[in-house]
ZAMARGU-4260 file (C-alpha; in steps of 0.2 Angstrom, whole numbers, plus 5000, padded with zeros to 4 digits):
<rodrens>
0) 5633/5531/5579 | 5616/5531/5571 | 5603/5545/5571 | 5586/5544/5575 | 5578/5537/5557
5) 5590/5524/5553 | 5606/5532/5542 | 5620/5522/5545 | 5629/5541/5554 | 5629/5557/5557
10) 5632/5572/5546 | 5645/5585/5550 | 5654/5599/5540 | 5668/5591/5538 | 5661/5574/5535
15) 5643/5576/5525 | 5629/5564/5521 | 5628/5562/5504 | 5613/5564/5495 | 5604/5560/5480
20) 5591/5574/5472 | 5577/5566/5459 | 5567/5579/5450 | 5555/5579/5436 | 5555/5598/5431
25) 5561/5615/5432 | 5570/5610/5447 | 5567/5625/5458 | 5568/5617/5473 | 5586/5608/5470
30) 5592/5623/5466 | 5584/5629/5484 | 5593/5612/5492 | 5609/5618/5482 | 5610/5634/5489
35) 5608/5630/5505 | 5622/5616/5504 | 5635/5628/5497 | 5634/5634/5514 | 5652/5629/5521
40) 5644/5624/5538 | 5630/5613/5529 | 5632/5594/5536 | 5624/5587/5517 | 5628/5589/5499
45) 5620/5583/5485 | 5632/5568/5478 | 5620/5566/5462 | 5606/5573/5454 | 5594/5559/5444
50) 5579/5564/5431 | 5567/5554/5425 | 5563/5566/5410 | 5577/5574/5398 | 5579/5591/5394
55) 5569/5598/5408 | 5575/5616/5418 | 5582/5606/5431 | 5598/5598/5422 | 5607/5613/5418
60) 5602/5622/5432 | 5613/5604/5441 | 5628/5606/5431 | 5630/5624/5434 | 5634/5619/5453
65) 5645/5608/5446 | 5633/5591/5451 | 5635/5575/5441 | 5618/5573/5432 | 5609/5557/5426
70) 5595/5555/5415 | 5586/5539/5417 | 5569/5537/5407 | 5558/5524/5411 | 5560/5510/5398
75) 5549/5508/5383 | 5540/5493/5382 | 5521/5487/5385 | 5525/5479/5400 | 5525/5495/5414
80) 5529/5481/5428 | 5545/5476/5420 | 5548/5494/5413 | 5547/5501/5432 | 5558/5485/5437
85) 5572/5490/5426 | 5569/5510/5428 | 5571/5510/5447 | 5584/5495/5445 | 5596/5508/5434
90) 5591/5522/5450 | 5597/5508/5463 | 5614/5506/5454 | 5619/5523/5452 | 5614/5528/5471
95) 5626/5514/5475 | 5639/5518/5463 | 5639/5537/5471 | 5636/5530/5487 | 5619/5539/5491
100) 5615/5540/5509 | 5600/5550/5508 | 5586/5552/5494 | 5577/5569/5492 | 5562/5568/5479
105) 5559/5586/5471 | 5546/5587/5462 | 5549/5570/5454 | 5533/5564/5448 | 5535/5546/5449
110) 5529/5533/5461 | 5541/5521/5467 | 5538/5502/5472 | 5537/5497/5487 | 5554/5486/5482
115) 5564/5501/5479 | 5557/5511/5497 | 5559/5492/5507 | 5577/5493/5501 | 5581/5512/5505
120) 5568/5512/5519 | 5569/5526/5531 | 5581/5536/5517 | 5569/5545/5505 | 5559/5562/5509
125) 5547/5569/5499 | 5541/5587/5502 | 5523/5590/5497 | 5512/5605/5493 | 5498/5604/5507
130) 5495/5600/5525 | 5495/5580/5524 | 5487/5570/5527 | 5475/5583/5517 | 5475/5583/5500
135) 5488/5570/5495 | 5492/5566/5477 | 5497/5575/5460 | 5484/5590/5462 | 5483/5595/5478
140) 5482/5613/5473 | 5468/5614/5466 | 5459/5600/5478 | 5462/5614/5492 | 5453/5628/5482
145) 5438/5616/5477 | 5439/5610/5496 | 5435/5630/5500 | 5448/5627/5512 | 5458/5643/5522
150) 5474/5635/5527 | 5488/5625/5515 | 5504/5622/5517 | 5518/5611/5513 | 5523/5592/5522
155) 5540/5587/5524 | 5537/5566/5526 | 5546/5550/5527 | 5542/5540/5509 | 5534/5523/5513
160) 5524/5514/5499 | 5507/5524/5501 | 5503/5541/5491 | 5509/5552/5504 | 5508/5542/5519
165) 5524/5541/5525 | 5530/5547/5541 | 5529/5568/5544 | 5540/5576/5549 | 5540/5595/5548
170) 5524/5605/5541 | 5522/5625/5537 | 5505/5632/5537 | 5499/5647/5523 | 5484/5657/5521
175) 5475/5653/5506 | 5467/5668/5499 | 5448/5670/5492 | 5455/5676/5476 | 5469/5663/5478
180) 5472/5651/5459 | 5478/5637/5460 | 5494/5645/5449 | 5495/5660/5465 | 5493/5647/5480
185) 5508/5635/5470 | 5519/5650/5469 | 5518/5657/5488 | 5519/5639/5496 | 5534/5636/5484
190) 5543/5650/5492 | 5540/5641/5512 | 5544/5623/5502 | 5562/5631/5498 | 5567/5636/5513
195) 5558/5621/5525 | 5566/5607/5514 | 5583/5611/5516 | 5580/5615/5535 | 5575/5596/5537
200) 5589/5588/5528 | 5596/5600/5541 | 5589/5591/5554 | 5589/5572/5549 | 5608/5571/5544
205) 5614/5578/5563 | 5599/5573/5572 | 5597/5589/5579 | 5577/5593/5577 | 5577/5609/5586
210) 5577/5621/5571 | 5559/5613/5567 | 5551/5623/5581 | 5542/5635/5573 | 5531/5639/5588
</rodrens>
């Protein structure tokens, strides 16, 4: 039985969809996801964590929940095609070799080719700090407080081969503050980004959607 977006079953407690987390950095909002999953009723755990930069917060903050950790540089060479080939070709082989079912970016502040999404297509979430389709890309913070806007948020979204494009799925407004930095505005929407995340990996590995109604 398949659930709605294309994984190949369904989540259970006793049975879990196994995921993948890719970060970048401190990895505050892994350690959100890994919280959640140690959750004995939780129908997902994290199967691997992958970061394309080493010694960054979020390794050790990975191994202390006892997760398998692999740090995969992009190559150095002049030719960034090839170098993105063999980068997200090392990714693909590990995902398979710990049979990933589910890719959950965090904060990992790579694009990915359209190959790579083609070939896990309907199996990578991002989780991005504004209310897309506003403000996508890597400073969406401070375009909001340029923008003089009063409402951000985070977007929970399916990944397709745009920048940010990709299919939404959950959103949580916040008030954005006349006083607001861009420092102050990243730290309160971080605080709704951990706990909406979790809640739909919730909600994509069983299917059930019913939690995302906020309303």
């Amino acid at each position: 039985m398949a659930n709605a977006i294309g994984l190949a079953r369904v989540g259970t407690p006793k049975d879990p969809i196994r995921c993948a987390i890719l970060i970048s950095g401190s990895g505050s909002g892994m350690q959100a996801m890994l919280n959640h999953q140690s959750d004995a009723n939780c129908s997902h755990y994290t199967a691997l964590v992958i970061s394309n930069k080493p010694d960054v917060g979020g390794i050790p903050l990975a191994q202390e929940f006892d997760v398998p950790v692999e740090v995969v540089e992009v190559p150095a060479t002049e030719d960034r095609v090839l170098a993105r080939h063999q980068h997200e070709a090392i990714i693909d082989k590990l995902l398979q070799q710990h049979e990933v079912e589910l890719v959950i970016l965090s904060g990992y502040m790579r694009l990915l080719s359209e190959q790579f999404i083609n070939n896990w297509l309907g199996q990578i979430v991002n989780i991005h700090p504004s209310l897309l389709p506003d403000f996508p890309g890597a400073h969406a913070h401070r375009d909001v407080i340029a923008a003089g806007v009063r409402k951000s948020g985070c977007t929970v979204h399916f990944v397709d081969a745009g920048m940010d494009t990709g299919e939404i799925i959950a959103q949580c407004e916040v008030e954005v503050l006349e006083e607001d930095t861009e420092s102050t505005l990243a730290n309160r929407i971080k605080s709704f980004e951990h706990i909406l995340y979790p809640l739909v990996i919730d909600a994509i590995v069983t299917g059930d959607y019913s939690s995302l109604n906020f309303d």
